[in-house]
Structures are given as C-alpha cells and as structure tokens.
N, C-alpha and C positions, 0 to 999 in steps of 0.2 A: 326651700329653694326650688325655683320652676326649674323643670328641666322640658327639653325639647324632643319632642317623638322622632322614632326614625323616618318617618315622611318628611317632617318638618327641616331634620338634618340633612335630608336628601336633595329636599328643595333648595336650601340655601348654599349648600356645597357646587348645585348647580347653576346657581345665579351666580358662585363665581368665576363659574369655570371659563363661561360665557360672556362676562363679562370680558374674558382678553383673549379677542379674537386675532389670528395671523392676518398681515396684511402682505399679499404676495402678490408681484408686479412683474410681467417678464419684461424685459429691456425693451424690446422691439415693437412693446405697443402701444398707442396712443394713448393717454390719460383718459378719465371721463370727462365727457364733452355733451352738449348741447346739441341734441339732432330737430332740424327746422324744414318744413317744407319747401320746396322752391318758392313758392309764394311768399312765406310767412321772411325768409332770406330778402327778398326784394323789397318787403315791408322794411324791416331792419336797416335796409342799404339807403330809404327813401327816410327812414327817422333818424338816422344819421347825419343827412345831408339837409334835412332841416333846421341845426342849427351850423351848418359848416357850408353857410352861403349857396344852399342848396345843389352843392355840386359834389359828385359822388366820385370825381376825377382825381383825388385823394388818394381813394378807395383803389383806385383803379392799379395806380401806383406802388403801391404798397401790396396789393397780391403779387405784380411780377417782380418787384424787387426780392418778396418772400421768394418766390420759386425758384428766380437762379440763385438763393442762398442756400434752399433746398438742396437740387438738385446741381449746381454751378460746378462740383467737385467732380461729377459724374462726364462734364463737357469737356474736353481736352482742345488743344487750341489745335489737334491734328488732323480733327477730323469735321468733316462738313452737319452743320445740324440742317433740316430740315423744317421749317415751323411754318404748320396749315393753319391758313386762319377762316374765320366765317367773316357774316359782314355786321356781324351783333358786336356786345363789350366782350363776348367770352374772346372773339377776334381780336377787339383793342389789348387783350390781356395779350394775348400772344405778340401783335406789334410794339407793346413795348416790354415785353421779355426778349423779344429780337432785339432792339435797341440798344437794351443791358447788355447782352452776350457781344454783340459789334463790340461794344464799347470795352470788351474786356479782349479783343484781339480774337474772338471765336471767328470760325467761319461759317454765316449764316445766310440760308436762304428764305425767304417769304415767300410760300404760295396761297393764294387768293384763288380757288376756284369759282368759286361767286361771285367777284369784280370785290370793288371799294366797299368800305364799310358805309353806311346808311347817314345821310346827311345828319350831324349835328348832335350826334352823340358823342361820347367819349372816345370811342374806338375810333372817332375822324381824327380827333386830339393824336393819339398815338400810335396812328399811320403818316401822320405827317411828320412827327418827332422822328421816328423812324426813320422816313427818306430825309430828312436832317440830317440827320448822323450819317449818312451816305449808305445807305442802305436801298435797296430798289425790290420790287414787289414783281412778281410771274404770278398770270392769271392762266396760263396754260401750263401743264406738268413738265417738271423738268426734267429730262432723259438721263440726269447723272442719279446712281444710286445714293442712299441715306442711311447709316448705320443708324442716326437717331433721329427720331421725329416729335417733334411737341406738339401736342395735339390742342389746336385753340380755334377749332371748328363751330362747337356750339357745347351751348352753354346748360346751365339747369333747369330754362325756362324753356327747352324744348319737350311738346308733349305730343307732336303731332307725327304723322305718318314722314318718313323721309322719304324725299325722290328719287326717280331712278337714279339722279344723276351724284346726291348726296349718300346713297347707299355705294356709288361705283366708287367714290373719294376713299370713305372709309374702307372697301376692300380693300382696295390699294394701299392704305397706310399698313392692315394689319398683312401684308400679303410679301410687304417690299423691307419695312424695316426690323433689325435686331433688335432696339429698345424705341419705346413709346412712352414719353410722358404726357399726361393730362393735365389739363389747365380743371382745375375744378370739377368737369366730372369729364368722364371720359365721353364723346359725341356718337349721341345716337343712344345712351343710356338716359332713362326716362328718371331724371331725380330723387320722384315719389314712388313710383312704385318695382323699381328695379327690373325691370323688364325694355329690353333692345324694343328700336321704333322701324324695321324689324330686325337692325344689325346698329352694331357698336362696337366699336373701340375695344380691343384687346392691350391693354395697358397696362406695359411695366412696373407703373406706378401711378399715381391721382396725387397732385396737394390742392386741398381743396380748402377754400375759406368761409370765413366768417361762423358756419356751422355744418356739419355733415349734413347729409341730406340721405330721406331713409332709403331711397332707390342703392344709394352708394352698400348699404349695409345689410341690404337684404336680395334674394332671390340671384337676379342676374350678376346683379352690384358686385359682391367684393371678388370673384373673379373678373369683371370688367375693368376693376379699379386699381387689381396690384395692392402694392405696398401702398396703403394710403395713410395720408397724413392730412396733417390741417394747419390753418393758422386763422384766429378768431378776429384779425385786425385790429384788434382794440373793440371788437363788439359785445366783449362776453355779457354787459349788462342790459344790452339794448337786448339780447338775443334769450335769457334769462328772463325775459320778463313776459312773453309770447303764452299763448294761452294753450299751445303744444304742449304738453306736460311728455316730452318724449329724452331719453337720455341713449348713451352709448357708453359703456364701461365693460369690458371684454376682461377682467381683473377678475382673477377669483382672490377677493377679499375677507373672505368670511367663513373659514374654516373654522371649526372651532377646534380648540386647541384644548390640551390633556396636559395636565399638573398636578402635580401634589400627588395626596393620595385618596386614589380616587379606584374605581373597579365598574363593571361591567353596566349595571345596575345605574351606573352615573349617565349614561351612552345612552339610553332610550333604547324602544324594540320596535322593532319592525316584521308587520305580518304582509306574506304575500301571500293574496288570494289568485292564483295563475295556474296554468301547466297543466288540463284536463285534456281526456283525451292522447292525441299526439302533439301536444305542443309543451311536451316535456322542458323543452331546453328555454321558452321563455321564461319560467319561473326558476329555474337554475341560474338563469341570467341576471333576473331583478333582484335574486336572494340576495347572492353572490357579489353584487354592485352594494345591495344594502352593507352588506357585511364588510368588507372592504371598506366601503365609506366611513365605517366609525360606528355603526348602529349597535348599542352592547349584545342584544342578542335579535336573533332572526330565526322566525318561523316560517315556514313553509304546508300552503293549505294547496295539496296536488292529487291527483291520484295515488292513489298508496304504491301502484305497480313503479311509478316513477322516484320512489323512495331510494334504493340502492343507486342508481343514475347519478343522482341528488349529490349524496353521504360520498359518489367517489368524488366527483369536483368538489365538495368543498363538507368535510364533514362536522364542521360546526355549526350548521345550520339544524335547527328544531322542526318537529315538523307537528302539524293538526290535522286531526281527521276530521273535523266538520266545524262550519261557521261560528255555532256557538261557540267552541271550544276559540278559537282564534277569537272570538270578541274579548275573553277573558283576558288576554294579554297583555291587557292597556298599552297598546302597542301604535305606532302608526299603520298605515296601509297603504298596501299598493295592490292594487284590483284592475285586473284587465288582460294582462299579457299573455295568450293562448289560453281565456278563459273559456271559449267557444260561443258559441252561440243556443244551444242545447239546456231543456229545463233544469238541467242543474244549475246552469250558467244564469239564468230567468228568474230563480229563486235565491240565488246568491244574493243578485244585483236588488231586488223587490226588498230583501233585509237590511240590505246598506243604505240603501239611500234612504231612510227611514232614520238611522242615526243623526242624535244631533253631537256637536263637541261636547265632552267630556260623558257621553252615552256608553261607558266601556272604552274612550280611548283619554290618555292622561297626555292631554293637552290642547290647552285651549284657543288654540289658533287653528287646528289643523286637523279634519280626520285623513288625510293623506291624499295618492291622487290616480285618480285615475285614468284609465290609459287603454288602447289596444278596443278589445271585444267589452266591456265597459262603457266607451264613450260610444259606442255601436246601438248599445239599448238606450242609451240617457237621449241619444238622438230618435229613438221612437218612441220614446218617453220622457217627454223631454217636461224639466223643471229646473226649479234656481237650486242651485247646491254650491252654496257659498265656503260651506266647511272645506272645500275636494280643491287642489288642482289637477287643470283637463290638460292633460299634454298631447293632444292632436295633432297628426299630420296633416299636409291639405288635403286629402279625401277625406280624411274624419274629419276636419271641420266645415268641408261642406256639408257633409252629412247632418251635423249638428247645426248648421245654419239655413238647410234644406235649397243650396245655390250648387252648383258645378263645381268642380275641381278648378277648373279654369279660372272660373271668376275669384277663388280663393289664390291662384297661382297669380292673376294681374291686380292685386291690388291686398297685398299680405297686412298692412296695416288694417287695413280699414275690416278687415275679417277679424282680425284678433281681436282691437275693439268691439265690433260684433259681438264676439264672444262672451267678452267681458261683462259684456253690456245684458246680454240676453241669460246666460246663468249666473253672474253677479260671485264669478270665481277668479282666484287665479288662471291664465290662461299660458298657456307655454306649445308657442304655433313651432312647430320641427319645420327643419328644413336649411336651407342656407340662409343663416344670418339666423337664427332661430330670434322672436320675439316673445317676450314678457310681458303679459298687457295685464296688469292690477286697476286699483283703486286711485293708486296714483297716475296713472299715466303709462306710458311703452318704456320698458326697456329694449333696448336690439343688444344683444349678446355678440361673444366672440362667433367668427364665421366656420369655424372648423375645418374642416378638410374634404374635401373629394372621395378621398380612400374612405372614408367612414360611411358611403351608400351600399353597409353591409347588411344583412339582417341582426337584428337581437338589441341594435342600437338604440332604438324608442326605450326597450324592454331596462336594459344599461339605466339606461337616465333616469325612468321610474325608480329604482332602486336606488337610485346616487341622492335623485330628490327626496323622497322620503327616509333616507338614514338624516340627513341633516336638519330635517324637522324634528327628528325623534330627540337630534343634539340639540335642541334650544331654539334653532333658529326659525323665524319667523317663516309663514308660507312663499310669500314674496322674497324674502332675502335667499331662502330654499331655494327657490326657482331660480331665481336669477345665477347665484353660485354654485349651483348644479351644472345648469347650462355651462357656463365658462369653463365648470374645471372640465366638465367631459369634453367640450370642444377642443380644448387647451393641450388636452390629453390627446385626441384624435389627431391635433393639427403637429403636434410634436411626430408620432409616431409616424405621421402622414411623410416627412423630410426623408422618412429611410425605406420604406413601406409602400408597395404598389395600392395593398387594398390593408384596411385593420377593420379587425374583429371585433364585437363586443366583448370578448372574453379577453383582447390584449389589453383594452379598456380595464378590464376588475381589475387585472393583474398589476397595472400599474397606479389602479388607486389607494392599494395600501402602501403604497413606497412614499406617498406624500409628497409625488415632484408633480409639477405643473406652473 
C-alpha cells in the first residue's frame, strides 16, 4: 500500500487549508469596483451614447437622481442648500440635482460663478429644466450663509491650473460651509493623479459615477473626497472592458483561515533580515507583524546585542546569527527594515539577490519582500527580481526609478507601473491610497488613516506581507491583503486615536478584527 511522506501530508493539508479563505467586508465600504481614467470615463460615456441616439442626456439624469437618493436623507426641507455650479456637465449635474431637491419642497439656491453653462451641451438641457421648475440661478455670491453646499463646479476632465478666481470660489465653499457634497469628484481635484490644481474641495463626501477615478483614491484624493461612494449607471460592462487593467477593493478578503488539526509547521516561516546597528526596533516590528499575522514561526537575523530587546516584546520569536543559517529555514523573507547601509548590509543584499524560488526558500511564488535599506541598494544596483515584492515609499521609489520624489508624488500611478515595469515584481507604492501594481494591472487599496504617519509602519506591513505568503497565499493576493488589513486596522484605531503606532497595529493583528 503507498503511503504518503510527511512533506507530501504537509502539502496537501495545506492546499486545504487555503482552500477556505475568510471573506470579511466592513459595512461602510464600497464593494470592488472598476477604476477608469478621466479619459477612458468619457470614452465609456461616448460608447454609450453611441447606441442611445448618441445622447449622453440619459446619463446625465440618472447621476443626479442617484445623488439625491444618495444623499436626499441628509437634506431636511429646513434648511437652505447651496449648489455651485461650473459652466461644463459636471454643472448640468448640479442644475438638475437643484431641480430634484425644488421638486422635493428643499430650499435651494444655484450659484453660477461663471455665467451660463456653454451653448448646447447637456448642462443647457438642465439649467433650463431648472428655471422650469421655478427655480432661478445668482451669478454673484449670495450674502446668506449655507450649512450645505453641493459641489457641481467641475468635473473629472479638469487637469489644468485654476484661476484666481476659481481657486477664490473654492476657498469660499471650504471656508463657509458645515457639509460639502461632491458631484463626482470634488472641484479642483485632478481625477488621475490626485493632487489639488493647486486647491480643492474639502468634501464631506463624493458620489461619483460610472467608475472611480484613481485621483479620487490616491494621494490627495480620499481625504478630498470624504465618504465616497459610487454608482456605475448601468456601465459596468462598457467600463470592464477598457484596457486599464485597474481595480479598487479595500476588503481584506483573503485571510487564511485555521482548521482542523493542523499546528505550527502548517503556518509557514518567516525570516527577517533587519535591525543592525541601532534600528533595533524595525526588526522587532516586522518580526512581530510576521508573528501576529499567522506566520508558524519567525526568525529574527539582528545584532545579537538586540537579542534581549527582542525576546521582551515578543519571546516567541527565533533568532540567526548569520545569512546562511536563516537561508536554512525555508522560510519567507523580509529584508530591509534598519538594515543599514554598511558592508554587512552590502553583503547581505549581494547573497539575496542571487536567490532564485525554491533556492532554500519553500515556495514557489515568492522569495519575500523587500523594503526600507534593501530597496536602497537594489536602486544602485539595480535589476529585475521578479521573485521579491518592493514595498516602497515615494522617495524610495524615486530612488529606484532614478526621478524626484515630486514626480513620484504627482502622478503615483504611472510610478508604480514604472516599477512594475522596470523590476518585473510586485510593486506596493506606501502612501495614501497605497497602490499594488502586478502583472495584472493596479490595485488601489483601502486609504488608511492620517494617524498611521508613524514610524515602524512600512516595517508593520513588511511583516504582515510576508507572514501571508508564508500561509499559501499568492505574492499578489499578499500584497494586496496585507495592505487592507493594515490600513483597515490603522483606519479603525484611527476613529479613537490622535496618532497609532506600529506596534498598536501587531497588537491588534492577532485578535483577527478588521
């Protein structure tokens, strides 16, 4: 009778494990959606209206009815709304979300700081419906205050500098009103690449349609945008089928999950090469995330002085005294977090990247990733290392793109492909809105929180990511599910919390909320 080796039981115990992954959804967030450039959006809106008598007037209709269905609970008939309009369709949206709210007994005003909308577009359709319904439009500001204001100034297809006198409108909105809703994106936020044209709209909240747009979900974006939400008009398959390979899904969906009976040995390992010198506590940090995360066991390759340090925060962590030994671990890795810069650091890095998958590490998707003083050398030494994900912030990825921080800060897409492009790895750009750029295409992650511009946070995530590799899951699905829970986790603690730590982070990754 065959019987089966302990590898081979090992193996297939953990192809069940993984097979039944947690699917965990917090209430308050948008599903996974389709993210489109402002362009690739107006494409959509014109192959629409290519078979609907080529009129996009439909379209038009159906975003403001969404909004005050949205938002309509939030209007009370007691109080005055305010709704700014421009002289584009994001304006027509606004005049007939004016229209709606008349028609529901609100009390609303239309201001037009730019006169009339622009001969023979939509937005003339539903400024005239507007003053239909007995409504009237102020091209000069009105002296009575506004508790709310609806922002339907402009649109997604602004990329240009504003004027003085469009930068003076939007102080004034953020300056004058309690709550701000945005019509699609908030005015004066750049759609693609998230960055104010040089100010924008501080908004309550955004509904935006047909498809997010990545400005909304990155850099300036999700604090410009509030609570955002969306509605895809009936476009999901026009919008699906665009050669943006770009997605939004803020779900940590892909935990893996523990059953039966199962023990440590099932869980993967995890080696961190970090903490030389005095940057003790980033390798405590990334252990410590591994360990928490679910990784069966975790080693630690540090200064030996920073041993006792170690063993008090968290004494289930292993430790190595030199490279070869930690290669023996068949372990994943995390390489970088206060490794220094120093010949030790030099001849670390010269042995790693030398590995190929399954070179001393058991598994074959991923030798881990790296991060910090790691992506530091790969950038003066620069090659493809497809095995690794690079979790880079925007200085390290200029670094590694050999561009400015700047140029990484206005246009965070187009860098992370860079990335992708140029070492042919997982790419995971830190920052607001964190991005995932693979083989398939962007992910944009959950946005996290403010409080989380702590130290040790990179260092957190390096460890969150690589225990989940170690559990079965793909580099890609890693990264992505990394990202979310630690944001998810940031943005949680963020509600009670001036500033959070990396270390409030561990602490709440082995409780398994998120």
């Amino acid at each position: 009778m065959a019987t089966l080796s302990d590898n081979d039981l090992m193996a297939q115990l953990k192809d069940h494990l993984y097979d039944h992954l947690e699917d965990h959804l917090a209430d308050h967030f948008e599903k996974s959606a389709v993210v489109l450039s402002a362009q690739a959006v107006r494409d959509a809106e014109q192959y629409w209206a290519s078979s609907h008598n080529n009129s996009t007037w439909p379209l038009m209709v159906k975003a403001a009815s969404s909004f005050v269905q949205r938002f309509g609970s939030a209007f009370n008939t007691s109080q005055a709304i305010l709704v700014v309009v421009g002289q584009g369709n994001n304006g027509g949206d606004g005049y007939y979300i004016a229209k709606l709210l008349l028609q529901q007994g609100k009390k609303v005003v239309v201001y037009a700081p730019f006169g009339a909308p622009k001969a023979g577009i939509d937005a003339q359709q539903a400024m005239n419906e507007f003053l239909a319904a007995g409504g009237s439009v102020h091209t000069t500001k009105p002296s009575a205050s506004y508790p709310i204001i609806i922002d339907a100034l402009f649109g997604s297809g602004l990329t240009r500098t504003l004027s003085a006198a469009a930068i003076k409108v939007i102080d004034d909105i953020n300056q004058s009103a309690e709550q701000v809703y945005a019509v699609d994106v908030p005015s004066g936020l750049n759609a693609d690449s998230g960055q104010p044209e040089p100010i924008c709209v501080n908004a309550t909240a955004t509904h935006s349609f047909i498809a997010y747009k990545p400005g909304q979900l990155t850099a300036y974006g999700p604090a410009s945008c509030g609570a955002l939400s969306l509605d895809s008009l009936g476009l999901e398959p026009i919008a699906g089928t665009t050669k943006e390979n770009w997605r939004y899904d803020p779900r940590v969906n892909m935990l893996p999950s523990r059953r039966g009976n199962t023990h440590k040995s099932h869980h993967g390992n995890v080696s961190v090469i970090a903490g030389l010198g005095n940057m003790a506590g980033a390798g405590i940090i990334a252990s410590r995330a591994a360990l928490n995360a679910g990784a069966g066991r975790v080693f630690l390759q540090c200064e030996p002085s920073h041993f006792v340090a170690c063993l008090s925060q968290s004494p289930e962590i292993m430790f190595s005294d030199s490279t070869e030994n930690t290669l023996k671990q068949n372990a994943v890795l995390v390489v970088g977090p206060g490794l220094g810069r120093g010949p030790q650091a030099q001849q670390i890095m010269q042995t790693l990247l030398t590995l190929q998958p399954n070179s001393g590490v058991d598994n074959k998707r991923s030798l881990g990733v790296l991060d910090a003083d790691a992506l530091r050398y790969l950038a003066k030494h620069q090659q493809t290392v497809t095995p690794w994900v690079l979790t880079p912030h925007e200085a390290e990825a200029a670094g590694l793109l050999g561009i400015s921080a700047t140029e990484v800060t206005n246009d965070r897409v187009a860098a992370a492909l860079a990335l992708h492009k140029k070492y042919q790895a997982v790419v995971v750009l830190k920052g607001a809105g964190t991005l995932v750029a693979h083989q398939g295409g962007v992910n944009f992650c959950h946005s996290g929180s403010a409080a989380m511009a702590t130290p040790g946070m990179g260092d957190c995530l390096a460890g969150i990511i690589a225990a989940l590799i170690a559990q079965g899951l793909s580099a890609v699905d890693a990264a992505i599910t990394g990202v979310n829970w630690h944001a998810t986790l940031g943005h949680q603690l963020g509600q009670t919390q001036r500033v959070v730590l990396a270390s409030d982070i561990c602490q709440q990754l082995k409780l398994g909320r998120h």
